[in-house]
ZAPA-408034 format. One record per residue (C-alpha): x, y, z. Coordinates in steps of 0.001 Angstrom, whole numbers, plus 500000, padded with zeros to 6 digits. Example, Ala and Ser with C-alpha at 12.3 -4.5 7.8 and 13.67 -1.06 7.14 Angstrom:
BEGIN
       X       Y       Z
  512300  495500  507800
  513670  498940  507140
This chain:
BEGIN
       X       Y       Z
  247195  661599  448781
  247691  664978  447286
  245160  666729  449741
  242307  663760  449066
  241225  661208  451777
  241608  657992  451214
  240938  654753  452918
  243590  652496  453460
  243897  649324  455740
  247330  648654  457382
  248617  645485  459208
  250645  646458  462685
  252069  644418  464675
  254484  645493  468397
  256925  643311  470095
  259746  643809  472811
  262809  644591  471732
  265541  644510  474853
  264084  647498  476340
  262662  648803  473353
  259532  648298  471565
  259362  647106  467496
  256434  648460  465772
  255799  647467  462096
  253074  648707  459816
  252335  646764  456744
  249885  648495  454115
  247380  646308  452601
  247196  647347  448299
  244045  647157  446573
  244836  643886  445485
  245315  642068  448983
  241312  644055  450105
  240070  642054  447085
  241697  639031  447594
  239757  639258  451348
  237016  640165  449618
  236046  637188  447696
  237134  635208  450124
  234915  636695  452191
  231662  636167  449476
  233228  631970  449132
  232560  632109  452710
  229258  633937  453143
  227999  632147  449792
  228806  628527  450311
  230812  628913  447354
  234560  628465  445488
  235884  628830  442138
  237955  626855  439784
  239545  626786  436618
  240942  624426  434349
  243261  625115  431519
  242930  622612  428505
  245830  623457  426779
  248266  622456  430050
  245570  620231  431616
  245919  622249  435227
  243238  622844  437161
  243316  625276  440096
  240542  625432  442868
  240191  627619  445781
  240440  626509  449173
  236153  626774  449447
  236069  624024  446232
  238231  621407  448087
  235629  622007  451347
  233227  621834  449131
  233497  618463  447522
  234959  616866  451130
  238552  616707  449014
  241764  617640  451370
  243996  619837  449607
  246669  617672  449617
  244725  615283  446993
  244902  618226  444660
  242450  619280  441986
  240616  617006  439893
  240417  617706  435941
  237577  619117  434497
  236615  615588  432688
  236786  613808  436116
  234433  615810  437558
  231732  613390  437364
  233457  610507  439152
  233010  612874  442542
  229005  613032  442002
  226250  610209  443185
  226425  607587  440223
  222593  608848  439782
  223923  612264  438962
  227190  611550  436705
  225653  611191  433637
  224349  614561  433269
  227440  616330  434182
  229194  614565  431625
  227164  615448  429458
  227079  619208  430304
  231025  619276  430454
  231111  617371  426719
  228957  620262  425618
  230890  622586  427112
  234042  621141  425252
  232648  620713  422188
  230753  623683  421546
  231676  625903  424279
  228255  625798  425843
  227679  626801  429343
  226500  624859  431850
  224671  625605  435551
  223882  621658  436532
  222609  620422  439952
  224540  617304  441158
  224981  615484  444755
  228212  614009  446456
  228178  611464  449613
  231044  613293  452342
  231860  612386  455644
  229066  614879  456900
  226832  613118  454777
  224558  613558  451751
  225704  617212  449893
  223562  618960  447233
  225897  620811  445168
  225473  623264  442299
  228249  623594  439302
  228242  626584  436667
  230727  626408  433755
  231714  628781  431080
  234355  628163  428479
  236831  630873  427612
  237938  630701  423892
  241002  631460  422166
  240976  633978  418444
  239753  630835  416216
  236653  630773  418934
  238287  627322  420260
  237881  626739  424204
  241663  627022  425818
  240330  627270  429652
  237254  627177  431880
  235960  628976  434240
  233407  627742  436989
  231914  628003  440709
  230571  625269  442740
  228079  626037  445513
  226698  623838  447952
  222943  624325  447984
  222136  621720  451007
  220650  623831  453005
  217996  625076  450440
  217123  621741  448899
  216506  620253  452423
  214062  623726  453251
  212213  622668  449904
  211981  618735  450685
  210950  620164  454369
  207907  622470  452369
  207385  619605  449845
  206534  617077  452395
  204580  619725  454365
  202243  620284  451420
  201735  617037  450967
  200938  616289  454185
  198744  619228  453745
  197121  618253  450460
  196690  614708  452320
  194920  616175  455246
  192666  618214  452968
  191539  615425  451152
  190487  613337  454313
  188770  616175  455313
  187109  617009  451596
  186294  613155  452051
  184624  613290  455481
  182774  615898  454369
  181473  614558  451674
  180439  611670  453254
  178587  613960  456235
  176751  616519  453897
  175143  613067  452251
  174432  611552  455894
  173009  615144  457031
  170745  615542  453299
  169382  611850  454310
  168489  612911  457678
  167394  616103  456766
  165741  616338  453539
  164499  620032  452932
  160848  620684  451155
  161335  622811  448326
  158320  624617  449182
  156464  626008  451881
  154365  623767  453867
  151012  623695  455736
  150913  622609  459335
  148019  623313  461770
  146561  626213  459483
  149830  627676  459502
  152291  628664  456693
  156037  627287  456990
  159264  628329  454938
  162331  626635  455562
  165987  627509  454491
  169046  625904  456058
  172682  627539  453862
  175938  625428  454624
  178973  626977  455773
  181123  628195  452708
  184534  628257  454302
  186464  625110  455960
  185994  621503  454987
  183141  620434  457714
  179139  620254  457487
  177575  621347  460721
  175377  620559  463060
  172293  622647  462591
  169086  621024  461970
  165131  621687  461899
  161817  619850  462626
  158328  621168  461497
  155860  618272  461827
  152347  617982  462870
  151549  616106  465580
  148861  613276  465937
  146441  615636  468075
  146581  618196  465340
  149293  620447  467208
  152335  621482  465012
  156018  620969  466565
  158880  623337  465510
  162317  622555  466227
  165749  624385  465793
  168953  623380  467045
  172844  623396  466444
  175243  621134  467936
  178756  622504  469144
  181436  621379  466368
  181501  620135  462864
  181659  616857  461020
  180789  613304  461175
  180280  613584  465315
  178260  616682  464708
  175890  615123  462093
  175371  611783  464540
  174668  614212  467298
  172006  616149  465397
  170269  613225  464481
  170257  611401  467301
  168607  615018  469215
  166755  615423  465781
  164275  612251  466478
  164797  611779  470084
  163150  615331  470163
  160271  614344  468502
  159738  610622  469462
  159330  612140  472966
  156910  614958  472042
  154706  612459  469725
  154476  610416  472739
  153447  613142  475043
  156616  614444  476947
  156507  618488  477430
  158577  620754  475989
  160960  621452  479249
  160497  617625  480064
  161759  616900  476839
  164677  618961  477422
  165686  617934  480202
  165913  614113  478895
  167899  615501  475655
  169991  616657  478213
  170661  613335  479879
  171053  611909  476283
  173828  614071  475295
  175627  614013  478540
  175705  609801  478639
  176074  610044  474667
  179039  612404  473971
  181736  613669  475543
  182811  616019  477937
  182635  619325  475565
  180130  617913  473480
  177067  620561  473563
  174128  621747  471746
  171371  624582  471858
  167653  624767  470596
  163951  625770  470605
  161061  623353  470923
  157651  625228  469879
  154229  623545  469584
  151186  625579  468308
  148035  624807  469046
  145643  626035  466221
  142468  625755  467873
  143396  628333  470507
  146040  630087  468012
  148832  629803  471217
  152209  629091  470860
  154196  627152  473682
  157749  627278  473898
  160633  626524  475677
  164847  627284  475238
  167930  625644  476022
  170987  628393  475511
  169691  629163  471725
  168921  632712  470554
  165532  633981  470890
  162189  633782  468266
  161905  636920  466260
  158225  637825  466195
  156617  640308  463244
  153649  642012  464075
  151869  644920  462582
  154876  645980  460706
  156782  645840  464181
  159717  642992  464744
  160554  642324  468713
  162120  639702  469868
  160544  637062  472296
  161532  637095  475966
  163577  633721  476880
  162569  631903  479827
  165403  629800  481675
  167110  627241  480167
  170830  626339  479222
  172383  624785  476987
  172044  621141  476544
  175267  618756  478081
  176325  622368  479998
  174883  620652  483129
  173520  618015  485669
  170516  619265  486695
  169496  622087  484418
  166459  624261  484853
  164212  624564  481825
  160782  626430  482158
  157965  627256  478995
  156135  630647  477677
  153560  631316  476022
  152645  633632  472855
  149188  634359  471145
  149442  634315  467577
  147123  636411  465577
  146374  636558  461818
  149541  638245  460011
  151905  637361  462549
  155414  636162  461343
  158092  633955  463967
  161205  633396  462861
  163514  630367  464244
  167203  630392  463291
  170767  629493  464499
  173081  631667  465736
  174953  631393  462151
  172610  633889  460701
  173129  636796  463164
  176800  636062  464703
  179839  637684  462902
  183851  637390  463930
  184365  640542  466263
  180724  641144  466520
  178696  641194  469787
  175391  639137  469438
  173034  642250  469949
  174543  644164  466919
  173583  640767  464913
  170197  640672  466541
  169401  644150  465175
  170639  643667  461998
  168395  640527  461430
  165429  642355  462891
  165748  645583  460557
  166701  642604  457450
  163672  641544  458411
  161129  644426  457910
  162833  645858  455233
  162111  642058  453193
  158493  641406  454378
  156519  639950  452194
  153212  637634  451832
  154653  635653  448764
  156281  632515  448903
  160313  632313  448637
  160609  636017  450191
  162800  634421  452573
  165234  634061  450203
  166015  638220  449867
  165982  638360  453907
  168436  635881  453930
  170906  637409  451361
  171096  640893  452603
  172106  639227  456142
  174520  636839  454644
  176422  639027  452545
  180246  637971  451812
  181430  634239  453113
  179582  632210  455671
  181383  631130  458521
  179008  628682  459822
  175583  626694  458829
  172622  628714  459038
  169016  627185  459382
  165765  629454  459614
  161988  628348  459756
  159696  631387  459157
  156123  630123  460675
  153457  632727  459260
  149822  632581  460681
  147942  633970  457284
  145832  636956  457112
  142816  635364  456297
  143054  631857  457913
  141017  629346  456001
């Protein structure tokens, strides 16, 4: 049109005519391509408009209103004030209300409201505005329903979800509740170092800080009727309530049999009968049994599937070779053998479970280093300098329980 482009949309339609062919265009004006147009955003919005004039009481919807509110078009509009007789009897009262406010003092309205259909329960959304005449009195309305059924049944879906969520999380806070008491009766800590067998002892066990379980990591350090001390570290597969009843169960079994005079790898091997006639088929554990004897300052010892003792000595950290031995409940017929270490005066051993040296994405020997350079960069005589060892290896959230016994044979034994 007068040398500009412009975009028009055109109707045409061909038919046979004798032997001839009738072609018809048919140009669409501005005003049908809106027409099509909000059809198009009824459609694609689950909506329809309406109006009501209250000076000659008609009411015209579209064709999306009457789909809408399950009404055939036949039935014809309903007036504004009848509105409410469509809606759950539940939900009438408020959008009476809204539409007497809207009457009275021209007040818009956007109120939620349901209707029963033959599809079934509808969630439906009405917004109202009042169009006033010169002496600002309300001569027609203006409004759009839109069904909102889809939405409200995503947000039941997500409020029942979080509850069953918040549900869950409280069993869980519950349980563990309930197991960090069991596992603090069963494993009371000494809130100093202790003496066993000459020999200077420092124990530190730090629950996991993320998730809703207490573990299964647990310590003995006892001395035993000959004089002999026993040191014991171990950490059953899994967390709560089974995990706890698992520990304690290898807790005293472990030393019952050592009092009575079972070794090391013969205690082992029982545990391992124990836990594979007590739990069930994935139910596993690791640990070192230790027993110093102080006459001859020699340390027995014996593995099954736990990381190795980190020994200090002369301002040099190594760690102890393991001899054979799997986990526990891994297997029938396990082999479990002993070593042996002399202790001299200064020398530091440190037991621990794998929660102090194992990070996500982290190989095991990378953690192993870290602890041993953590380690000689914290060494100290005093008592409690576990405690700065411990937080420069433990930095951010824990992931799992750690539990550490730091045996020191003293400089000048007494």
């Amino acid at each position: 049109m007068d040398g500009v482009a412009e975009l028009s949309t055109y109707t045409v339609r061909a038919a046979r005519l004798g032997d001839g062919l009738f072609v018809t265009w048919l140009r669409h004006g501005s005003s049908d391509r809106q027409e099509q147009r909000l059809a198009d955003v009824q459609r694609l919005g689950s909506l329809g408009w309406a109006s009501w004039s209250l000076v000659t009481h008609e009411a015209t919807w579209s064709s999306q209103v009457f789909e809408l509110l399950g009404r055939a078009p036949g039935e014809g509009p309903v007036g504004l004030t009848d509105l409410p007789g469509l809606a759950l009897p539940e939900d009438a009262p408020a959008l009476a209300r809204a539409i007497g406010e809207l009457l009275g003092a021209g007040r818009p309205f956007d109120v939620p409201f349901r209707i029963r259909t033959a599809d079934g329960l509808r969630h439906l959304r009405a917004v109202a505005e009042a169009v006033p005449d010169a002496a600002g009195r309300p001569v027609e309305v203006h409004g759009v329903v839109q069904d909102l059924t889809a939405q409200r049944s995503a947000e039941l879906a997500l409020v029942e979800s979080e509850r069953a969520v918040l549900t869950q999380h409280d069993v869980l806070r519950a349980e563990r509740t309930l197991a960090g008491r069991l596992q603090h009766a069963l494993l009371p800590l000494p809130t100093r170092p202790v003496r066993l067998a000459g020999l200077r002892v420092e124990v530190a066990y730090l629950p996991a800080q993320s998730g809703t379980h207490v573990g299964g990591d647990w310590f003995s350090a006892i001395e035993l009727p000959d004089g002999d001390a026993l040191f014991v570290v171990g950490d059953v597969a899994g967390h709560g309530m089974d995990a706890v009843a698992t520990m304690a169960q290898l807790r005293f079994t472990a030393k019952g049999m050592v009092i009575t005079g079972s070794s090391l790898t013969g205690a082992l091997a029982r545990l391992n009968t124990l836990l594979l006639h007590s739990r069930g088929p994935h139910g596993t554990a690791t640990m070192v049994l230790a027993r110093y004897d102080p006459a001859e300052r020699r340390l027995i010892w014996a593995q099954a599937g736990h990381p190795p003792p980190l020994l200090l000595r002369d301002g040099q950290a190594h760690y102890l070779d393991r001899p054979s031995g799997i986990l526990l409940g891994a297997s029938t017929a396990p082999d479990f053998a002993e070593a042996e270490l002399s202790l001299a005066p200064g020398d530091r051993v440190l037991l621990y479970t794998d929660g102090l040296v194992e990070r996500p994405s982290e190989d095991l020997d990378r953690g192993l280093k870290r602890l041993s350079e953590a380690v000689l960069s914290h060494h100290g005589d005093e008592s409690g300098s576990l405690a700065p060892m411990l937080a420069a290896m433990l930095e951010g959230e824990r992931r799992d329980d750690v539990c550490v016994l730091d045996i020191r044979v003293p400089a000048d034994p007494q």
